[in-house]
N, C-alpha and C positions, 0 to 999 in steps of 0.2 A: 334449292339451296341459294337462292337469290343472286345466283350468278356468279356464286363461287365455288362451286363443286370442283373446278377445277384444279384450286387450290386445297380447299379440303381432301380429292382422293390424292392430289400427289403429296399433300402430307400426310396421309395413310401410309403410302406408298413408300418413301422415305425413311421413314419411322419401322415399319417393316424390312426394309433393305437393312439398317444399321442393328435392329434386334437379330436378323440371321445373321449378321455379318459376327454380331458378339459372341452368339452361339457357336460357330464355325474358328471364330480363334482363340475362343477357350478352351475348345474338345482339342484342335494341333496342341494347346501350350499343354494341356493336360498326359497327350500323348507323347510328347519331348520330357516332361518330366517322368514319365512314369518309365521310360526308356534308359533315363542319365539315371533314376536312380536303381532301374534293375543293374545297368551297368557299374555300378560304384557297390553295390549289395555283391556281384558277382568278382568282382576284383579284392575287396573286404573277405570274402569267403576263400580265393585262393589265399590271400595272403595269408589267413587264419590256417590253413591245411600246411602253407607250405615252412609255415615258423612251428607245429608241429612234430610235422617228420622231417626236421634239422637238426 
């Protein structure tokens, strides 16, 4: 590598750090959304039962 390998693997390396890092805080935002909206589906559904049987 003519004496750069070492810059070539740490920017492998870098470059691999920040794609798992994108991976890993999509799946949390994905999980926080899928979460606020079971929670806002499940309050929506009592409110529906509870205007109902009023």
């Amino acid at each position: 590598m003519g004496g750069y390998g070492f810059y070539v693997w740490g920017s492998y390396i870098v470059t691999f750090i920040c794609i798992a890092g994108e991976i890993i805080l999509i799946s949390n935002r994905r999980r926080t959304l899928e979460r606020q909206f079971s929670l806002i589906h499940d309050l929506d559904n009592k409110e529906t039962k509870n205007e109902t049987t009023s």
